[in-house]
N, C-alpha and C positions, 0 to 999 in steps of 0.2 A: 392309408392315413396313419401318422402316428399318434397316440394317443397320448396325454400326459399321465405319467403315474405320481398320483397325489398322497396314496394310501399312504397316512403315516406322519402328514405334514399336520402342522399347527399353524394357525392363522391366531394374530394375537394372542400366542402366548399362550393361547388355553381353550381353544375347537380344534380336536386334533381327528382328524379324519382316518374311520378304523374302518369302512367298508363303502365298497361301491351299491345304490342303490338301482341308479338305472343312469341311461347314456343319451344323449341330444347329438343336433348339428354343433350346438353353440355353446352345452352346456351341460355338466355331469352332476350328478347329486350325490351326494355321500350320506354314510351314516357318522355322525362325528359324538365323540363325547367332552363334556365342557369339564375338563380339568379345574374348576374352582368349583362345581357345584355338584359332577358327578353324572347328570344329567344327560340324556340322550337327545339330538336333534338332528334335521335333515339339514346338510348344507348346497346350496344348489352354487356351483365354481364354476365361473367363465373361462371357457379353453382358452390356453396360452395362445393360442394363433390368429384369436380374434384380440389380443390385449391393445392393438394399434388402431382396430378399428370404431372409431368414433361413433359411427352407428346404432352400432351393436352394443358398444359399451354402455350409450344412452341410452338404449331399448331397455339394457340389467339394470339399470337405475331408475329406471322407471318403471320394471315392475317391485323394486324394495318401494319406492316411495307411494305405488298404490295400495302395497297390501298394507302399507305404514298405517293407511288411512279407514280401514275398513275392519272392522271389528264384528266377526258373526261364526256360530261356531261351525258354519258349513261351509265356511273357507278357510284355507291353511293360513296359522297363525305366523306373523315375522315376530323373529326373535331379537336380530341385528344383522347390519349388511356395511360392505365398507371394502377396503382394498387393501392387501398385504402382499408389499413384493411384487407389485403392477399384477398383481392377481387378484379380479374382486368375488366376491362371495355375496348371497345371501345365507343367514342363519332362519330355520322356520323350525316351528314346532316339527315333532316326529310322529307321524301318523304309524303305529302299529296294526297293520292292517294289512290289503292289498287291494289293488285297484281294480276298477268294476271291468275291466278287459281280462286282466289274471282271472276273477272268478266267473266271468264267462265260457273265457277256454276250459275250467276245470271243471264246470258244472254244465255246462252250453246253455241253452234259453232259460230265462228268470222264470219265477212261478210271477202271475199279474200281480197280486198285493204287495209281493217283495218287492216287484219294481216299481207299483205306483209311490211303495213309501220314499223309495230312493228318489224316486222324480219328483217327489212333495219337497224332499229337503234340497235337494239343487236347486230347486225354484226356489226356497227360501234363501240360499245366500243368494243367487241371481239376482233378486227383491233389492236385500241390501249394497250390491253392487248399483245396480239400477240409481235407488235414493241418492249414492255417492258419485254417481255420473260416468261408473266404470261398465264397461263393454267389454266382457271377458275374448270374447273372435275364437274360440278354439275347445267348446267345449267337446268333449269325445270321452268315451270310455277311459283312454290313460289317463287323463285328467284328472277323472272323479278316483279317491279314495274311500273305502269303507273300513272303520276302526274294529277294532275287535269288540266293539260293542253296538256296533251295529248302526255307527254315526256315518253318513256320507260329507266330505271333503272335496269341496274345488279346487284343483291346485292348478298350479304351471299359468301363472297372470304374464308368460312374456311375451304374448301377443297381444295382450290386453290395453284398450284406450280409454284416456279418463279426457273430461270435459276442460282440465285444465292443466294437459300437457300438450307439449310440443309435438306437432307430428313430424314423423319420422321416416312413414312409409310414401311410395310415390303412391299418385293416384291409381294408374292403373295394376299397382301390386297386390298379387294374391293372396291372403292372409286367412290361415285356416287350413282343416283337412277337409279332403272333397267326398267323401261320404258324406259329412253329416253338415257339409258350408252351405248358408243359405244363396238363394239365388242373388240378390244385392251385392252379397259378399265378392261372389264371383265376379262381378263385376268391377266393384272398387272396396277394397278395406276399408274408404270411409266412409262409404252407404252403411256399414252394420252401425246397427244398436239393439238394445235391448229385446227386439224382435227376431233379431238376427239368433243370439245365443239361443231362445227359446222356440225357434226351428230347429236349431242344431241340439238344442236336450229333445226333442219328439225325435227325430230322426236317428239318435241317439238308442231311445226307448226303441222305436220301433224295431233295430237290431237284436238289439238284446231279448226283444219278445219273440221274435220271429226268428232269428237264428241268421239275419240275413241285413243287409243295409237295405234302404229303402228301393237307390238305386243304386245299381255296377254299372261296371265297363274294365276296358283293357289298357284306356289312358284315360290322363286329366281330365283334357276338352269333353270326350264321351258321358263322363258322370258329370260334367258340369253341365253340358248340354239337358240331361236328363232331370237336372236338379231345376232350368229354368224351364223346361216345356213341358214334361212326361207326368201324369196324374200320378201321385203318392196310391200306392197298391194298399188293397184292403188289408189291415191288417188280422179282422176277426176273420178274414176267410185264410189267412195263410197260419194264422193260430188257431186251433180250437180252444175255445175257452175264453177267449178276447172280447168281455163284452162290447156291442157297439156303440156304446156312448165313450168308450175310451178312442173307439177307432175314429169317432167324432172328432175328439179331443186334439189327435193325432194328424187328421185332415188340415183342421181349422189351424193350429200350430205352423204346420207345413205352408199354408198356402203359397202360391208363388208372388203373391202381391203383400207385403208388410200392412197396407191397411186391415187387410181382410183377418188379421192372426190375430191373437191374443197381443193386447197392446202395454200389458203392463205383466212381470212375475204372478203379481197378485192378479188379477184376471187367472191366468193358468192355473193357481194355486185352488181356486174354487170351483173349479171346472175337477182337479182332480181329486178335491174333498168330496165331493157329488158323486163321481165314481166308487171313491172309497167307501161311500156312508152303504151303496148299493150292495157293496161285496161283503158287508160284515154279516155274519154268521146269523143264522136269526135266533129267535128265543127258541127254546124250547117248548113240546107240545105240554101242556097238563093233563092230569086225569084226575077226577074227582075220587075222595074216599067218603065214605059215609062211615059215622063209629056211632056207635047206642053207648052213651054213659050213661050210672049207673043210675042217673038221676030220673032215665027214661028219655030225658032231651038228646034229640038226634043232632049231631054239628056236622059239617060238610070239610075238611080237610083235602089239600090238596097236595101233591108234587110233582117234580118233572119226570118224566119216562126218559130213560137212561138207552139213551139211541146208538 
């Protein structure tokens, strides 16, 4: 396949595309800087080969006009989006960072509180997608961004369905990665919602804790099969250390019936503060001092033993 080489080009006069970030079927993201203001941003540029296809084109317009609408800071911010030269563009803020897959492979399984916090803040933009009628279909590790200050980032909305767009996909099209797609999904892309994503964040987590997706195989049908029949594997027993009110968590998330999961972000989100509150450190032990001043009165002083 040929690839387009963009590096270099300016879209209106002033996003001038100075580096490639990462590569799609349908679409490549750049690092671009805005010649009026200086500014760093991601541009996410539809391949030339798709520019005829109607589709496709409507699917890129429709993830500018949902992110248009959603405002949270644990989803990538749009900057502007438009078309230069029968090439369209989204402009997004620039995540300085890298994504929860890069620091998987670099570090391999998460410590639990770093991942519950990361899974507390995806479930919070998930929230505010939810409120706005949006169904991300494609959460996964590339997806999610963490900043260098330690913010998690939803990105990559082009599988994403809002309540008041056009559909696009056929009924029976598969939409999503099959590691971490809920069992509905497999079915029809228009079975997900908000249930849906937050299988696919446990399933998610559970990789990243366990060093492992929930379920493999050697093809599609195999993991999908697995994802509608096969009991989600303990996660405390393939982690030491995994308390099991997470592995709880992680069950109830998964289930393979939508009713039976967490039915709202917020649901999840309390389910994982409750975990959180478990794993904080506890106080420290005291020990009493006794001092004689000079008055003869005895007082009782105390402080913490340095552990």
């Amino acid at each position: 396949m040929v690839f387009d080489d963009m590096i270099g080009r300016t879209f209106r006069g002033r996003y001038k595309l100075i580096d490639e970030r990462g590569r799609g079927s349908f679409a490549t993201v750049y690092v671009t800087r805005d010649l009026s203001t200086n500014l760093l941003y991601a541009v996410k540029v539809l391949h030339l080969a798709h520019s005829d296809n109607a589709d496709i084109i409507e699917r890129f317009k429709r993830e500018a006009h949902i992110l248009e609408k959603i405002n949270d800071p644990h989803i990538v911010h749009i900057v502007d989006y438009g078309v230069d030269n029968n090439v369209y563009f989204i402009v997004m803020e620039y995540i300085d960072g890298q994504s929860l897959k890069e620091l998987y492979l670099a570090t391999g399984p998460l410590e639990v509180i770093r991942m519950l916090d990361y899974a507390h803040q995806i479930a919070e933009g998930l929230e505010t997608a939810h409120k706005q009628g949006v169904v991300h279909r494609d959460i996964k590790p590339q997806n999610i961004h963490i900043t260098n200050k330690n913010v998690a980032k939803i990105t990559d909305f082009g599988l994403a369905l809002s309540v008041d767009s056009q559909t696009i996909t056929h009924s029976n099209e598969i939409m999503g990665t099959p590691y971490y797609v809920a069992p509905e999904q497999l079915e029809s892309a228009h079975l997900a919602d908000t249930r849906a994503d937050l299988y696919s964040l446990a399933a998610m987590s559970f990789e990243l804790l366990s060093g492992r997706p929930p379920f493999e195989g050697n093809v599609l049908l195999e993991i999908a099969e697995k994802h509608k029949h096969d009991p989600v594997p303990s996660l405390s027993r393939l982690r030491y250390g995994v308390p099991i009110e997470l592995d709880a968590i992680i069950q109830k998330a998964m289930a393979k019936s939508p009713a039976q999961r967490f039915q709202t972000p917020r649901e999840f989100i309390t389910a994982i503060e409750q975990v959180q509150y478990l794993l904080q450190p506890m106080p420290r032990p005291m020990q009493a001092r006794l001092v004689l001043l000079s008055t003869g009165q005895v007082i009782v002083l105390s402080k913490e033993i340095l552990l």
